[in-house]
N, C-alpha and C positions, 0 to 999 in steps of 0.2 A: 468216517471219511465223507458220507455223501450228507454228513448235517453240517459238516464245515464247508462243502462245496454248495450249499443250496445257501446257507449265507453267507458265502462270499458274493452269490450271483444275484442276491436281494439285499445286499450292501451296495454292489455296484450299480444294479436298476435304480435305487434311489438317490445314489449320489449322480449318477446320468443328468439327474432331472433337476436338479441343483439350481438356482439362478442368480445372476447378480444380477444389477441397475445401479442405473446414475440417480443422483436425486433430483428431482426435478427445477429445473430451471429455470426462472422468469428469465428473461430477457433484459437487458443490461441496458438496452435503448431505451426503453419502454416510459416514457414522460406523455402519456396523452390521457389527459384530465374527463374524456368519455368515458373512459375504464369505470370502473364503481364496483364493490364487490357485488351489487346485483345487479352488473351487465350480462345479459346475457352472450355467452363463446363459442366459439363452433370447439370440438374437440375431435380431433383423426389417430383414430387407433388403426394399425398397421399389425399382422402377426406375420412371420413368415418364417418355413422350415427350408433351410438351404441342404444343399448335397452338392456332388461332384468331387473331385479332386482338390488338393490345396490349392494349387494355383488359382484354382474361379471362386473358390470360397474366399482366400483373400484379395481377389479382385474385389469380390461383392463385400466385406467389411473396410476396404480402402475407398470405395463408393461413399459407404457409409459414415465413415468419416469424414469426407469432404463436404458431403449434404450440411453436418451437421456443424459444421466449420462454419458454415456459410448463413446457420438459419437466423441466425439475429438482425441479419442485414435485409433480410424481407421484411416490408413493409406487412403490418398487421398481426406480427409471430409475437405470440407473446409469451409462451414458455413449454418446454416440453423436456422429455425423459425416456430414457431408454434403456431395454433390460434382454439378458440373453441367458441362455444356458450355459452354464460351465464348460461341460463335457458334451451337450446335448448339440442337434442341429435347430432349435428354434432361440427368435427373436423378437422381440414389443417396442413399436416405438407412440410415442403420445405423445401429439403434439397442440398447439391450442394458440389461436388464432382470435381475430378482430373481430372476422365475419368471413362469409361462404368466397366473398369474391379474393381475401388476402388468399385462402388457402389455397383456390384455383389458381390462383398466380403463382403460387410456391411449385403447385403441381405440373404446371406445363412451362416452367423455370428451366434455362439452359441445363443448370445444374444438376435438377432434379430428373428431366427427360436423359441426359446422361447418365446418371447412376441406375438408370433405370434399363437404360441400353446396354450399360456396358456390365453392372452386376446380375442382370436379371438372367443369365445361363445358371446360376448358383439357384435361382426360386426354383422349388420343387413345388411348392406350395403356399399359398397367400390368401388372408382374412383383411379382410376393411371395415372400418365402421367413421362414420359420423354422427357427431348429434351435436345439440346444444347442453349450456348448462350454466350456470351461475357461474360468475369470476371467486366468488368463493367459496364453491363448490372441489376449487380446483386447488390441489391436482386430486386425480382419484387413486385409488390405491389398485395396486396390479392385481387384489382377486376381482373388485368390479370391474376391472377393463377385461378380464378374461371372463365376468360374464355377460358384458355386453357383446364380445365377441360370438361367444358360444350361442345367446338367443338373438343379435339382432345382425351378425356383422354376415357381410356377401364374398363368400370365396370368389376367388378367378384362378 
């Protein structure tokens, strides 16, 4: 009994940690002849473990959907992707931009300072990273975004 009860409970820890994602998405706008596959992009990786009750969890995923509703229409977005746990409380989002100033625009964005307002009782916890990289470097794949995360990204 307790070698069926140890894995069920190492069945369960592993499927906990499970993940889906969108596949990454250029940008549907996206006609400006500066691009080049070796332009250099800024890239913002975002991690974050929510908690609380359902209600503020799916305030903060109806946040998140509105964001993401909307990110094609910012000027300089040029493609991004996003991945969660199944069962778990974490989430990744990657996005990839013109330059430093499209991203700042996105970031202190009506929309964006809302989601940010209104979902941010659900962050328990939060990683950031930016950097540059080639346009056709892109997208990265989610074990490097998690190690950029892990050596270069700044919790808050």
């Amino acid at each position: 009994m307790k070698i069926r009860y140890l894995i069920m409970i190492s069945f369960l820890n592993w499927f906990s940690h499970c993940t889906i994602a969108t596949p990454f998405q250029k940008n549907m706008n996206l006609n400006d002849p500066t691009i080049s596959n070796h332009s250099s992009v800024v890239i913002a990786i975002t991690e974050v473990e929510i908690e609380g009750s359902l209600s503020i969890r799916s305030i903060f995923w109806d946040r998140v959907s509105s964001v993401r509703s909307k990110l094609q229409q910012n000027e300089g977005y040029l493609g991004g992707a996003i991945r969660r746990e199944i069962f778990g409380n974490r989430a990744w989002t990657m996005t990839v931009w013109k330059n430093e100033s499209a991203l700042d625009q996105f970031v202190y964005s009506m929309e964006h300072e809302r989601a940010m307002k209104e979902g941010g009782p659900a962050v328990k916890k939060s990683k950031f990273y930016r950097g540059y990289r080639k346009w056709n470097e892109i997208p990265l794949s989610w074990k490097v975004v998690e190690t950029l995360l892990a050596e270069e990204g700044r919790s808050e």
